[in-house]
C-alpha positions, 0 to 999 in steps of 0.5 A, spaced: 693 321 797 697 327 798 702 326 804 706 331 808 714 330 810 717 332 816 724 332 819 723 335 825 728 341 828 728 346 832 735 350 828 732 346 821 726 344 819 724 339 813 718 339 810 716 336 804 709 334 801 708 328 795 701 326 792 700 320 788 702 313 786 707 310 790 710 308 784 710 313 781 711 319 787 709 327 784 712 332 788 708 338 790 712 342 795 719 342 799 723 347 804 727 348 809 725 353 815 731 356 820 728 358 825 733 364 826 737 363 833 734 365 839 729 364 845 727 357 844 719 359 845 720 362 839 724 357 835 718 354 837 712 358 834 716 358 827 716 350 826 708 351 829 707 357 824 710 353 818 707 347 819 700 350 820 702 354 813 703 347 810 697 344 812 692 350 810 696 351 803 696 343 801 691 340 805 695 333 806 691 327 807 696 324 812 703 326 816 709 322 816 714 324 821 721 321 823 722 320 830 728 321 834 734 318 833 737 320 840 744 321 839 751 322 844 748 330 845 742 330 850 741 338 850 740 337 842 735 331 843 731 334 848 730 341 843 728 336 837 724 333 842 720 339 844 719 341 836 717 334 834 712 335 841 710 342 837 710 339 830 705 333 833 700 338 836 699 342 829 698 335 826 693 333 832 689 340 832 688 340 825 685 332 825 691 330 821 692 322 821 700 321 822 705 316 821 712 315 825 718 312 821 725 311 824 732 312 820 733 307 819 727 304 815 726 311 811 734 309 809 731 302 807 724 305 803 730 309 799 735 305 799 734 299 801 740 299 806 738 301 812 745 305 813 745 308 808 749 316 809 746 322 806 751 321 800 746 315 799 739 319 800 741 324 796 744 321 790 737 316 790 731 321 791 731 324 785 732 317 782 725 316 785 721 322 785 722 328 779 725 334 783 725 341 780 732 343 779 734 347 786 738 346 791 736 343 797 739 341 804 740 334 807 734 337 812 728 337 806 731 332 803 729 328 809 723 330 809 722 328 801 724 321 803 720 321 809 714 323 805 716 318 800 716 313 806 709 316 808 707 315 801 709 307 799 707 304 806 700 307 806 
């Protein structure tokens, strides 16, 4: 089973693809796209194309997707909405079957605290998954945990 994380945004992009056991995670890829600063249609074709990207390069057999966590900010919300929605339609055209998963049950599936801040996910992801020695974003650190979550609850 090879599954494709996703943190979706329209200013960052998490995305993440693990294959395996779930017990015994295999990381196959992971990135953070940023989108550069401009007309949200734009912003738009960027998550599009490197969702697509994704797709054609490592063929997962299923998409898990966070779903949206609606902060005090309704402008922020609506364009993370709008990028889910051009995430969705990729995961849609290519016929790929796709799981959604609230904060709160990725934290649990990772930590096993439902609460757990983003300290937490990042100290507790590389204990569960063999990572490359990189640098990585709370964005595509996400996404790893998203994929995991995808991985574990198939």
């Amino acid at each position: 089973m090879r599954v494709l994380g996703i943190d979706p945004g329209f200013d960052r992009l998490g995305l993440a693809v693990l294959e395996g056991d779930p017990s015994r995670p295999t990381y196959v890829w992971s990135t953070c796209v940023t989108p550069a600063k401009g007309p949200m249609e734009e912003r738009l074709a960027v998550v599009k194309d490197a969702v697509s990207s994704a797709l054609r390069e490592y063929t997962p057999d299923r998409a898990s997707l966070e779903t949206l966590f609606f902060s005090t900010n309704k402008k922020t919300a609506m364009a993370v909405a709008q990028a889910r929605g051009a995430v969705l339609s990729v995961l849609g055209e290519a016929g790929i079957p796709v799981t959604e998963y609230s904060p709160g049950t990725v934290k649990v599936a990772v930590t096993g605290n439902g609460r757990a801040d983003k300290t937490a996910m990042a100290r507790m992801i590389p204990h569960l998954i063999p990572l490359p020695s990189k640098k990585r974003g709370d964005d595509e650190l996400d996404a790893l945990a998203v994929a995991l979550c995808g991985l574990t609850s198939r």
